[in-house]
C-alpha positions in Angstrom: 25.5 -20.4 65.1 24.6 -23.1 62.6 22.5 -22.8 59.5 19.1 -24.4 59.0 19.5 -27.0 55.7 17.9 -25.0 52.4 14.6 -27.2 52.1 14.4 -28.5 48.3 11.4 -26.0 47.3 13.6 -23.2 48.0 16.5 -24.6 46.0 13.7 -25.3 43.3 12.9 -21.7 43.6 16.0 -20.2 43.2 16.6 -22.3 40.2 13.5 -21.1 38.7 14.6 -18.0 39.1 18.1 -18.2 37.1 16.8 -18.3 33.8 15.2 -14.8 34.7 18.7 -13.4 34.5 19.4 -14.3 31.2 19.6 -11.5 28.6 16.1 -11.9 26.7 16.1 -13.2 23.0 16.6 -10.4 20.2 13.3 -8.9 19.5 12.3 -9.2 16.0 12.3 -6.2 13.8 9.3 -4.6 12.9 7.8 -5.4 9.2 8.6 -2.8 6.9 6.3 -0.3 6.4 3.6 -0.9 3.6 4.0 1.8 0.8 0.5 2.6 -0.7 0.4 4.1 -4.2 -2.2 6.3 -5.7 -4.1 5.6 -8.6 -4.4 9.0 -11.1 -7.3 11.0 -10.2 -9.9 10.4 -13.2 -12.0 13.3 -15.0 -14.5 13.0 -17.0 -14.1 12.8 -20.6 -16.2 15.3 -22.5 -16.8 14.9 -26.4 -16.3 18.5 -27.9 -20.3 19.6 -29.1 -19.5 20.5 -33.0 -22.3 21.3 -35.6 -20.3 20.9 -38.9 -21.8 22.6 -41.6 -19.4 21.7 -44.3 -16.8 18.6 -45.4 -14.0 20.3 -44.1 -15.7 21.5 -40.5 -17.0 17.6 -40.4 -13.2 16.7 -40.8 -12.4 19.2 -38.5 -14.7 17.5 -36.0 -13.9 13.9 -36.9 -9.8 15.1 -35.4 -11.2 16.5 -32.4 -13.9 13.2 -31.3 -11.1 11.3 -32.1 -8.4 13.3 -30.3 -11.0 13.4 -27.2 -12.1 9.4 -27.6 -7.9 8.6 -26.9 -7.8 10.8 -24.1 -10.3 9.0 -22.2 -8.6 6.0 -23.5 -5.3 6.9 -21.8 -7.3 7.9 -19.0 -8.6 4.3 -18.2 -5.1 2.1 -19.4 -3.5 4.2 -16.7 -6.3 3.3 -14.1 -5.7 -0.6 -15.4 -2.0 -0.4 -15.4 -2.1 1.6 -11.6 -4.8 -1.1 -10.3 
């Protein structure tokens, strides 16, 4: 029994179709993930409430604002150097 001739859209068809049967390109690999850092948690700075009565309680006090004032100023360079 003979064979009808392949019409040219069904040649064009299957010829379409052969690029389907490829292996598919290599899928690009996901960006790394972004890493987030934390800033330090800030607390409030408190001055220490002194009522010198004499020069060597005002000294006293003078080491203790000044001991408190560089805390807080360590506090915010670590919140400039984080940001």
């Amino acid at each position: 029994m003979p064979r009808p001739p392949l019409s040219p859209g069904v040649a064009l068809l299957f010829l379409a179709l052969l690029p389907a049967c490829s292996t598919p390109p290599a899928t690009p690999t996901p960006p790394p993930p972004l890493l987030t850092t934390r800033c330090p948690a800030v607390t409030a700075c408190p001055l220490p409430a002194l009522a010198p009565t004499n020069n060597g309680q005002l000294a006293d006090s003078w080491q203790q604002h000044r001991a408190a004032l560089e805390y807080c100023a360590a506090q915010i360079n670590s919140i400039i150097q984080c940001q």
